[in-house]
C-alpha positions, 0 to 999 in steps of 0.5 A: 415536262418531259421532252419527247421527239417522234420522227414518223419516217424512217427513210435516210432523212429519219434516219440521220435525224435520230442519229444527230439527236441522239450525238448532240447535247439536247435535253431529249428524254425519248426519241419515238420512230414510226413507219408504215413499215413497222418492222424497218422502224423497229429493226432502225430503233435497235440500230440506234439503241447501240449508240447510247452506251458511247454517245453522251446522250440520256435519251431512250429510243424506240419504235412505235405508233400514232398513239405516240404523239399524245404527249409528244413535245415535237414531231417530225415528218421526214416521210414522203416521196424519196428524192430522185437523182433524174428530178429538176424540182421539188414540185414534182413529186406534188401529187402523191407527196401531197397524198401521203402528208394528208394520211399522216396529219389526218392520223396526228390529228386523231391524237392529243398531240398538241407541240410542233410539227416539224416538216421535212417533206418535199415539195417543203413550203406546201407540205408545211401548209397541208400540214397545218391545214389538217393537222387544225394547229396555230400556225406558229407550231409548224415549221418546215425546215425551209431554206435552214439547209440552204442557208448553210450551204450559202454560208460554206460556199461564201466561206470556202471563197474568202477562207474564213469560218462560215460562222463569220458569214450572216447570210440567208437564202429566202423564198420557196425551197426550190428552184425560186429561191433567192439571196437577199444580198443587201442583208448580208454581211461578213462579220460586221461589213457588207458582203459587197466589199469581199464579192463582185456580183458575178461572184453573187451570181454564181454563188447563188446559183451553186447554192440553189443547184446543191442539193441536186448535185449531191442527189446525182452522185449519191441518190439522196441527201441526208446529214445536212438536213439531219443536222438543219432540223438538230439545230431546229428542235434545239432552238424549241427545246431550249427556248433559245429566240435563235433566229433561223430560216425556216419555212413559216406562215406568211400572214400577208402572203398567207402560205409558208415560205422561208424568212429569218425567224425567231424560233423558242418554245411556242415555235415560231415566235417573230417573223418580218425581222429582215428588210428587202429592197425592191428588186428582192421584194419582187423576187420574194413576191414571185417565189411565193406566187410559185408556192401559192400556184403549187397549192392551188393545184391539190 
């Protein structure tokens, strides 16, 4: 089988994440872009086919249509509402990303397509619900991008303070993809120690809240974000393709809280393969709980 990634969206975010595909090692045989605006898809996939010939990648890459998804292995929705420098939460752009998610899973849905969905639109955990409202898949392939980018900024902060690798720090940020996320501390650990031994809990604090406030500060100073989570959804779509069982933090459905919201989960071929594989404490079972409420709320509301 063939493996074939669309990317409907051709924004900053699109973007990068045909460039990251295209500069990494996955087994990738065709890379699609579409865009409402036809031309910018276009005028993007020529850009891109230049870097062939000096990546080490076999991929192909163009632009195209809906009738792309019939045999698609993965697609990826990174379009939407562009993010805003002056915003304060994801949620507020609800309504006409909202509108937006609608026409476009409407339209895979008149096709075959039958893989993963990949979501990237903000507000993030109720774009992957509507997603897979109207896209009628199971609700192991969809996945949205979640807390993945969150996670690794946790991860750089905590590794930046202590002077170590961030691939020593096992950490993850849970919960909405937004101002209620949280870190659940009692799981983390550095190398094979409680995190507890390196970090007082004003450091937690203060980390936790640098991490939740990042992608803000870097949307006022540049007016968007996009190689981190280019580089979040590459580790994704590799996890599928390779069948790897890697556990990553992602946005999937919650059968007791019945939305998506971001938990550790094992990610292969079929998608989202286990969820449920962390342990909270009290305190950080009412944080989760609180977080979803914000999320079930935001549904509500469309």
């Amino acid at each position: 089988m063939k493996n074939k990634v669309v990317i409907i969206g051709t924004g900053n975010v699109g973007v990068s994440y045909a460039y990251s595909l295209l500069s990494s090692n996955i087994n990738i045989h065709e890379i699609v872009l579409i865009d409402i605006n036809m031309q910018k898809a276009e005028g993007e996939a020529l850009d891109l086919l230049n870097c062939i010939p000096l990546t080490n990648t076999s991929s192909k890459i163009k632009f195209g249509t809906y009738e792309e998804c019939n045999d698609a292995s993965i697609i990826c929705i990174t379009a939407g509402v562009s993010q805003r420098a002056n915003i304060s939460s994801r949620m507020e752009d609800l309504h006409n990303a909202s509108n937006i998610f609608k026409e476009i899973v409407k339209s895979i849905a008149t096709t075959k397509f039958n893989g993963i969905i990949l979501v990237a639109g903000n507000p993030l955990d109720v774009m992957t619900y509507l997603t897979w409202q109207y896209s009628g898949l199971n609700s192991n392939k969809i996945i949205g991008s979640g807390t993945s980018l969150d996670s690794a900024r946790l991860q750089n902060i905590i590794a930046d303070k202590l002077d170590i690798s961030p691939k020593s720090v096992h950490a993850y940020v849970i919960g909405e993809h937004g101002n209620s996320q949280f870190v659940p501390w009692s799981n983390a650990k550095i190398g094979l120690e409680p995190i507890s031994n390196y970090l007082s809990h004003e450091d937690m604090i203060n980390i936790e809240d640098e991490t939740r406030n990042f992608g803000f500060k870097i949307a006022q100073k540049k007016n968007y974000t996009c190689f981190g989570i280019a580089s979040a959804l590459t580790r994704i779509t590799s996890a599928i393709i390779a069948d790897e069982k890697a556990i990553i933090c992602v946005s999937s459905y919650d059968p007791v809280q019945k939305i998506f919201i971001s938990t550790p989960s094992v990610i292969g071929i079929n998608g989202v393969e286990k969820t449920g594989i962390m342990t909270l404490n009290q305190e950080e079972i009412h944080k989760f709980e609180t977080s979803a409420n914000i999320i079930r709320n935001a549904i509500n509301e469309i």
